[in-house]
C-alpha positions as CSV (number, residue, x, y, z in Angstrom):
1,X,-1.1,-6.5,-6.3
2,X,-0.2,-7.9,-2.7
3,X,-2.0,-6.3,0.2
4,X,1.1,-4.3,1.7
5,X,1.3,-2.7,-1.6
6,X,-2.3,-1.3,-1.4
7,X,-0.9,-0.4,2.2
8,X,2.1,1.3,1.4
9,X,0.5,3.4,-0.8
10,X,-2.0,4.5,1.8
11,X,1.0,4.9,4.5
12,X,2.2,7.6,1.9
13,X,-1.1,9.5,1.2
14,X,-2.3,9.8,4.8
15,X,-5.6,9.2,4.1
16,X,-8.6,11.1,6.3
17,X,-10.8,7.5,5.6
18,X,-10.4,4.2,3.8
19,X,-13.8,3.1,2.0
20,X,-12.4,-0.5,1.9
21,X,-14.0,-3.2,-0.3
22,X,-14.4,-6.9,0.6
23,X,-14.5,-8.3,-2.6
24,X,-10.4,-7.2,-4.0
25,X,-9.1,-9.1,-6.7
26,X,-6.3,-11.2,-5.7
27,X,-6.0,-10.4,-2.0
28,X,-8.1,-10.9,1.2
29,X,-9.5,-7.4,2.5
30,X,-10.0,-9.0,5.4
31,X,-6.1,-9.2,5.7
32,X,-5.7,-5.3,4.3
33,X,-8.0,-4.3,7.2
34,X,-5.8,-6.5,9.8
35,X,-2.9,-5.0,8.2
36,X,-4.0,-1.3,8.3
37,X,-4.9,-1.6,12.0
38,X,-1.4,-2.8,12.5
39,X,-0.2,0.7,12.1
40,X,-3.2,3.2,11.7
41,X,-6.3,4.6,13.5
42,X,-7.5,5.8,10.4
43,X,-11.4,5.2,9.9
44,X,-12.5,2.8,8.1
45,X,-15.8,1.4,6.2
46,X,-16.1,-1.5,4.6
47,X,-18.0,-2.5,1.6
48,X,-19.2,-6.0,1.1
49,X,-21.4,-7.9,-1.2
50,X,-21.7,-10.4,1.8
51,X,-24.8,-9.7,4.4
52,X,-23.6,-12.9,6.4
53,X,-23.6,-12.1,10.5
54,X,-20.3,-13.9,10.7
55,X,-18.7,-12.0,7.7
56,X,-20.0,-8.4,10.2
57,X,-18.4,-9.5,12.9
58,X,-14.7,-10.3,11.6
59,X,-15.1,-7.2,9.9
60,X,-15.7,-4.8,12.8
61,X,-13.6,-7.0,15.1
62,X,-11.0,-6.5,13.1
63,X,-11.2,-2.7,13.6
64,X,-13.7,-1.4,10.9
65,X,-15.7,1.3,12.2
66,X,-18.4,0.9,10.0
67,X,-20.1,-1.7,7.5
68,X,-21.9,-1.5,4.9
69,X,-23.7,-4.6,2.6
70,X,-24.9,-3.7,-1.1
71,X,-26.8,-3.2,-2.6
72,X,-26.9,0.9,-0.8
73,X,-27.8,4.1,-1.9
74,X,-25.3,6.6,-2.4
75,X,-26.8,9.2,-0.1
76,X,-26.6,6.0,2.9
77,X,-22.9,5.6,1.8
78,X,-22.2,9.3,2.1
79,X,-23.8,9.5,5.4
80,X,-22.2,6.7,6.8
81,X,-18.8,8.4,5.7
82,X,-19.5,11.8,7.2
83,X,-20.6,9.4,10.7
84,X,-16.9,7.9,10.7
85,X,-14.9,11.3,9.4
86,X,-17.0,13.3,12.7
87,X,-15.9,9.9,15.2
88,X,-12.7,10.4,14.5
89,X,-12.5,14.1,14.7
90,X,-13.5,13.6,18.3
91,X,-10.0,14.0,20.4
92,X,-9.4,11.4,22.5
93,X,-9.3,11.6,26.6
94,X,-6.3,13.4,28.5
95,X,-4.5,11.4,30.8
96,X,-6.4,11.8,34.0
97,X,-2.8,13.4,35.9
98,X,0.5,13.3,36.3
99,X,2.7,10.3,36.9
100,X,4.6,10.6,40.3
101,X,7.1,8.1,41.7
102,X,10.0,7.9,43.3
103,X,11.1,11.9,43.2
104,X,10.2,12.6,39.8
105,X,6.9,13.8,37.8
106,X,5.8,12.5,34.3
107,X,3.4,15.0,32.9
108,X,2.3,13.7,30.0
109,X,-0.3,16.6,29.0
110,X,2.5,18.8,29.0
111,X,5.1,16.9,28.1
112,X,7.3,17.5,31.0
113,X,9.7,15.5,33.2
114,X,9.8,17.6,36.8
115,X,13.2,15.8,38.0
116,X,16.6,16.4,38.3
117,X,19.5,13.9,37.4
118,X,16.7,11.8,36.1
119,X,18.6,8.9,35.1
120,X,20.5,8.9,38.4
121,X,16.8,8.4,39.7
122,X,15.6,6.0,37.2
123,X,17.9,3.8,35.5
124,X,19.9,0.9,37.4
125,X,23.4,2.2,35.5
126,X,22.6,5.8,34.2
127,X,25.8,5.2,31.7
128,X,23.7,2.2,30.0
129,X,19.8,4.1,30.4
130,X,17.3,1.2,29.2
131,X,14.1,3.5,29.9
132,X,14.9,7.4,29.3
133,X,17.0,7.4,25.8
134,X,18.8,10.7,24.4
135,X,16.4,11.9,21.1
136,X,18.7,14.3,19.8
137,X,17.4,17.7,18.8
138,X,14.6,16.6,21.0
139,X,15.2,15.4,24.5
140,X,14.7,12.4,26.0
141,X,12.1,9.6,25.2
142,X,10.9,7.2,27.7
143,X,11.4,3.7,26.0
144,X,9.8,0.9,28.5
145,X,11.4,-1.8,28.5
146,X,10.6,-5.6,29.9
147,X,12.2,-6.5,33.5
148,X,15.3,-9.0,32.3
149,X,14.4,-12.1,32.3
């Protein structure tokens, strides 16, 4: 079993937490936590077998938010999972205001673009927008986009 496997299967179950062990058969959970913080915020603690400082480290740089080295109780297991599920139940910090340039506001609390003829504002040719697309049933979504080269 290959590690985007294991992944896809998570993608598709939405999981609240990942309990992730170290020690897979035939693929590096070091590379399934990589992976997983490719696409998702979803919390994560790690099991190892390894105690090593080094082996901690790559672990939590990598984006676990908790590890744990056996041998441990279950009740220390159990705690460390309620720590992580209450972590992420914490919402994360509102923009601090609005964006305002060049005749139009970007409210991104509310979700509202205060402007009229955006693209005429905005884009360089409104006909060909590179940074306010159409989302259909939707709206627009702002898309940014690298200065051409």
């Amino acid at each position: 079993m290959e590690a985007l496997e294991v992944l896809g299967g998570a993608a598709g179950a939405a999981p609240e937490l990942v309990v992730l062990g170290l020690g897979l058969p035939r693929m590096d959970g070091f590379e399934v936590l990589a992976v997983l913080r490719g696409w998702s915020h979803v919390p994560v603690v790690v099991l190892s077998a390894h105690g090593q400082e080094e082996e901690k480290v790559r672990g939590l740089d990598l984006g676990a938010d908790d590890y744990l080295t056996k041998p441990f109780g279950v009740p220390e297991l159990l705690a460390r999972v309620r720590a992580a599920l209450r972590r992420a139940s914490i919402p994360a910090a509102e923009p601090a205001g609005p964006f305002v340039s060049g005749g139009f506001t970007m409210d991104f609390v509310h979700r509202r673009v205060v402007v009229r003829r955006l693209r005429r504002k905005i884009e360089a040719d409104p006909t060909e927008p590179r940074y306010f697309l159409t989302e259909p049933g939707v709206g627009y979504r702002f898309a940014p986009a690298a200065p051409p080269a």
